[in-house]
N, C-alpha and C positions, 0 to 999 in steps of 0.2 A: 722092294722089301718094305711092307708094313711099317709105322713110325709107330712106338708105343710112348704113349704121354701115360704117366704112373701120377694120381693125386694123389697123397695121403691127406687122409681128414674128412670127414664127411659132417664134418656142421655147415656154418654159412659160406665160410670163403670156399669151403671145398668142392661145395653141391654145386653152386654158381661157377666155378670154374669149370666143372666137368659141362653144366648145360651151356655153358658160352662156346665152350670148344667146338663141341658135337655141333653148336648152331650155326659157326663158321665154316664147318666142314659141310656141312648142307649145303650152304649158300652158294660155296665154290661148285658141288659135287663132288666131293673129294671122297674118295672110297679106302684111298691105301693107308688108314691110322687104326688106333687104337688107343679107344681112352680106357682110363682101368682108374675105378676110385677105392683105396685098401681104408681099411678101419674096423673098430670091431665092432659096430652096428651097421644098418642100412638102415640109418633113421638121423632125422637131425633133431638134433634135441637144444629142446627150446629153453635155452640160459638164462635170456633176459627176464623170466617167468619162473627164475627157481625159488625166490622168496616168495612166492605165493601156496597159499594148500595146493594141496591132490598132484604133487609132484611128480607122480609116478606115470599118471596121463601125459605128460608136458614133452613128449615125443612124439614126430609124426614119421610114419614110414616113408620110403626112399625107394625102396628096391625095385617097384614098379616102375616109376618113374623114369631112373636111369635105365633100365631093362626099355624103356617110350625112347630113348634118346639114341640107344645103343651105346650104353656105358657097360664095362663089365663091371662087377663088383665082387673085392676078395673079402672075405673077412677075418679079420684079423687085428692084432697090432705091431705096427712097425715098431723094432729096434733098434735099426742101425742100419747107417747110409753110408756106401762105399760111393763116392764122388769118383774117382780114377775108374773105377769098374764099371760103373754105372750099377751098381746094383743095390736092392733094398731088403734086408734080413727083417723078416716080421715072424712074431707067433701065429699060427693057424687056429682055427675055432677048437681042433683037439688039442691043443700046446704043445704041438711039433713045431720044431723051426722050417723055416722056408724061405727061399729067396727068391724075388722078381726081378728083373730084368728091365731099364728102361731108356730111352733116347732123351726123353726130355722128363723132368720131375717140375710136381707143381706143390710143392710143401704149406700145408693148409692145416696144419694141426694143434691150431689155437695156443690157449694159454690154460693154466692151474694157478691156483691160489696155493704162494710160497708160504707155508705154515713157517714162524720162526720158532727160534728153540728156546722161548720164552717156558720157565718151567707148568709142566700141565696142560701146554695149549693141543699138543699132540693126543691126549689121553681125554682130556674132559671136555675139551670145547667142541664144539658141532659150527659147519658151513656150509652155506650155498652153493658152492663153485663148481657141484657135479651135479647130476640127477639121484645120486647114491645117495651124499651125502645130505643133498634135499630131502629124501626117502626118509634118512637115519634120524634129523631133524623131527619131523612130522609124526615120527611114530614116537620119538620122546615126549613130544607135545602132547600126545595122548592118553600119555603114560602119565601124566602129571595129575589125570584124575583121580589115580588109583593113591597117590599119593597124599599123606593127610598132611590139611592143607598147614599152611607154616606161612612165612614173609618170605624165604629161602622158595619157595614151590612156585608164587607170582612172581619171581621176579626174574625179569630175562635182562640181561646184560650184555649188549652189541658192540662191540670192539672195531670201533673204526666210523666217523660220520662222514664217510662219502657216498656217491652213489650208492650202490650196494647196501651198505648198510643203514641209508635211511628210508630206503623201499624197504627193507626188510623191518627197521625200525615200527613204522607208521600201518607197518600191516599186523604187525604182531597183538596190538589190541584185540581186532575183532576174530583172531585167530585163537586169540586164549580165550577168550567169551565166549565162541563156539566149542569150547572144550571143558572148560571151567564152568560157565554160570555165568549171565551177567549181573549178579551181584560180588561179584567176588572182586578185592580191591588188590589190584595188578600194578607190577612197578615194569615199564620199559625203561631201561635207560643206556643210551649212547653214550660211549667214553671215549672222546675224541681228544687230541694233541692241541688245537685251534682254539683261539682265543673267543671263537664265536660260533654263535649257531650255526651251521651251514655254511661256514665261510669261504672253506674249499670252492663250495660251487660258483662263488659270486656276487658281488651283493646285491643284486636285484634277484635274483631267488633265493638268496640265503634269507629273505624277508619274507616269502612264504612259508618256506621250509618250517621257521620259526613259529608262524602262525598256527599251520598243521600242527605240529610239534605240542604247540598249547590245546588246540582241539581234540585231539586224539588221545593225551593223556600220555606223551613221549616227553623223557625227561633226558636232558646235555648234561654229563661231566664233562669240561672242557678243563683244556690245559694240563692234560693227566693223559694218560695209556696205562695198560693191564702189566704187572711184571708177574703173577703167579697167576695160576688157575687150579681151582683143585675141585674135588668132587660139590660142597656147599657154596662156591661162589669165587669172586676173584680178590687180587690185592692190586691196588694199583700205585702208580709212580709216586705221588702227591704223599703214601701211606694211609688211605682211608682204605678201607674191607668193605667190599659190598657182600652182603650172603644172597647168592641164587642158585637152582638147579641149574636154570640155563643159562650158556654161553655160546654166543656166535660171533665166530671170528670172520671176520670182513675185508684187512688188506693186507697186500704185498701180493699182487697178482704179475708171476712171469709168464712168458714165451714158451713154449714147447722146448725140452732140453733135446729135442732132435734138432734143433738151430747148432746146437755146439760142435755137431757132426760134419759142416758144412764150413770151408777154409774163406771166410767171410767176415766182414764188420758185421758187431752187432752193439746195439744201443744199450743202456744201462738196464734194463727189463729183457734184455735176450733176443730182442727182436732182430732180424736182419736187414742190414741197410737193402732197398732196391733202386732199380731206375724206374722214368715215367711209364715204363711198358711193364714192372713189375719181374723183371728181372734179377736176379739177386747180384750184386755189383760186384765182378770179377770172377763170374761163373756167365759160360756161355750157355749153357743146357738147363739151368736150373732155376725157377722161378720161387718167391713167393705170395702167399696172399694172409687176408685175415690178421686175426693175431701176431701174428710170427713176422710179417712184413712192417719194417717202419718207413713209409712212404709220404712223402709230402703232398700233400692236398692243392697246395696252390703254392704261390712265387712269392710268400709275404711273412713266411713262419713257421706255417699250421701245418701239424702231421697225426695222421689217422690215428684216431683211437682204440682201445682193444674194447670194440662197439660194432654190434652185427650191424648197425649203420653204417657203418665203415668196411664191416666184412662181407656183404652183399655186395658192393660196389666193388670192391678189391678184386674178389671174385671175382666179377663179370670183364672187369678188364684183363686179371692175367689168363683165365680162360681163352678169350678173345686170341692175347698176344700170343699164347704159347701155339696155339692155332697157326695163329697167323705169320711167325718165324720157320713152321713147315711146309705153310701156302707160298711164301716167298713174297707177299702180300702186305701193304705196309700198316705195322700195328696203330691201336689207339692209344692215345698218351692219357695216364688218369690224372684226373681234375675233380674234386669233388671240394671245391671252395665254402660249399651250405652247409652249413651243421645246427643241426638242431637238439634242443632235449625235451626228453620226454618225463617229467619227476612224477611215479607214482607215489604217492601223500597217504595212502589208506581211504579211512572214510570221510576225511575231508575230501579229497578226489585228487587233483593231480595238478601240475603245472607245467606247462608246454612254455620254452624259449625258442628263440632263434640266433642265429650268431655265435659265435667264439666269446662275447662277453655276456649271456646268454640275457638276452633281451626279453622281459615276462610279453607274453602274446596272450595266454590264454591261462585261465585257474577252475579251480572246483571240479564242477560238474563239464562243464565244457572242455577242460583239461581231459578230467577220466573217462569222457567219451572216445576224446582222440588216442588215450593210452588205449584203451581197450580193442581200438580197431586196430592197432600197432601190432599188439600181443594178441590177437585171437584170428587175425587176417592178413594185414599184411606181411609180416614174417614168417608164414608159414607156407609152405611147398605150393608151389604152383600143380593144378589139377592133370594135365595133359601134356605131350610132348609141343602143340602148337602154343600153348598159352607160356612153357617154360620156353621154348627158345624166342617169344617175343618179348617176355622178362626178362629174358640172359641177352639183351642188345646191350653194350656198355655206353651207346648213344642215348640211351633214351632220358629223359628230363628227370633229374631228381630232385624230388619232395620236397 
């Protein structure tokens, strides 16, 4: 009898999970499985790229791909995971209920940005965390020309200076100058908790970050966070009023709340504990990857980030493993000790580190070259079945 492995999620952990499978079942010649990737797209959509314009591009299709691999593809979204049954309750593309059926689950279905119930922030604030809400964003932006103009119309307010919000920060200049005019006198300003520029990140890029920051025309409130938001702007801790149209809110990013479904540790962020094969710990059948997996990288501390750096890899190992627990075959234990960043800066360009205390290697121009091959190449779908199952090896040397 056939073994069906059921993904849910088709961004990075998922897509990689499904091609590492399939590539292991090659290898053996193994014919008796079945992969099935459920979600309500057959596209991955490309996250790390949602603070940028033209948001609505920022997806690459899938469905052929897996169709190269022999993946089935349901589409939909899951609901609810019956662990004792094995089974997975998801809405169908007409919002009928339906339930699959599976042997082994490989839960890949990221993370959302946990909006709090900060008053306002639900109703007026705009975010990056989907493709939607990048869309809803973008078209506000462009709305702003019709509006006359005021201090309240330039001035955008980003709630949160960590990653996220200071790629979105540092790009939002020459996003309003392509909408506005470049004469028009614009306020960006990040409203961060942190005593300093950047500090989150560390202090040898929190001294770029700073640099950018003064070149591009991006301005810190530090030591402060947003407590209202309302339709002309925000109030924050400290009691200053900023007036703006725009607000983007930036952190408290969780775990897929389908973690909660599953009789399992999970970390402060929702993620589930796994083993080095990606295993979810005290589940024999069930795996995860991506977002939703909190997995240690190495023997010394370090554990993955919710970083398609991290979700690429994640993927290609629980792929591998969950394969490889039906081959009888012994799995790969994930190791992924490198970490790198990549800080896109706007038109200053970018800053590339290395390490865990993120070591400057590269800035500027030479930085935004490497970002740009990151975001327009290498994270995106491999072309053919031969080139994705030699990218879904979880041996192969990382970057």
């Amino acid at each position: 009898m056939k073994q069906h492995i059921l993904v849910i999620g088709a961004g990075f952990g998922g897509m990689w999970t499904a091609l590492s499978a399939t590539r292991l079942f090659d290898i053996h010649a193994h014919n008796d499985f079945d992969v099935t990737v459920l979600a309500p797209q057959a596209e991955l959509r490309v996250r790390p790229r949602f603070y940028e314009p033209n948001a609505h591009q920022l997806a690459a299709p899938i469905g052929e791909l897996l169709d190269a691999v022999g993946v089935n593809f349901i589409k939909g979204a899951a609901e609810t995971i019956d662990v004792a049954q094995k089974r997975v309750g998801y809405i169908d593309a007409s919002g009928n209920k339906q339930v699959v059926i599976y042997d082994k689950l490989v839960l890949a279905t990221g993370s959302r940005l946990a909006l709090p119930d900060t008053p306002g922030v639900s109703e007026h604030a705009f975010d990056v965390d989907q493709i939607e809400q990048a869309v809803r964003l973008e078209n506000h932006l462009k709305s702003l020309a019709s509006q006359p103009e005021s201090q309240a119309r330039n001035t955008v307010v980003v709630a949160g200076g960590g990653f996220t919000g200071i790629e979105t920060a540092t790009e939002m200049p020459t996003r309003l100058r392509a909408i506005l005019g470049d004469r028009v006198d614009f306020n960006v300003i990040i409203v961060d908790r942190g005593d300093k520029v950047g500090g989150s990140m560390g202090p040898e890029i929190a001294e770029k970050i700073a640099e950018a920051s003064i070149e591009t025309g991006v301005k810190w409130h530090l030591k402060a966070s947003v407590v209202a938001v309302d339709e002309n702007g925000v109030t924050l801790s400290d009691g200053q009023r900023i007036d703006a149209k725009t607000v983007v809110w930036t952190t408290g990013v969780r775990a897929s709340s389908l973690t909660e479904q599953i009789p399992a540790e999970r970390d402060r962020m929702g993620r589930l504990h796994v083993d080095a094969h990606m295993k979810v710990i005290g589940q024999d059948d069930i795996f995860a990857t991506g977002d939703v997996a909190y997995a240690a990288c190495d023997d010394i501390g370090n554990y993955a980030l919710m970083t398609c750096q991290h979700a690429i890899v994640l993927g290609r190992h629980a792929g591998n493993n969950v394969a490889a627990q039906i081959l009888g075959v012994e799995p790969t234990p994930y190791s992924q000790p490198k970490y790198v960043t990549c800080l896109d800066l706007g038109a200053w360009g970018a800053v590339y580190t290395e390490g865990w205390d993120r070591q400057v290697k590269l800035i500027k121009q030479e930085g935004k070259e490497l970002k740009t091959q990151i975001n327009t190449v290498w994270i995106y779908p491999p072309a053919d079945r031969d080139a994705a199952w030699a990218a879904a090896d979880p041996l192969i040397p990382i970057a």
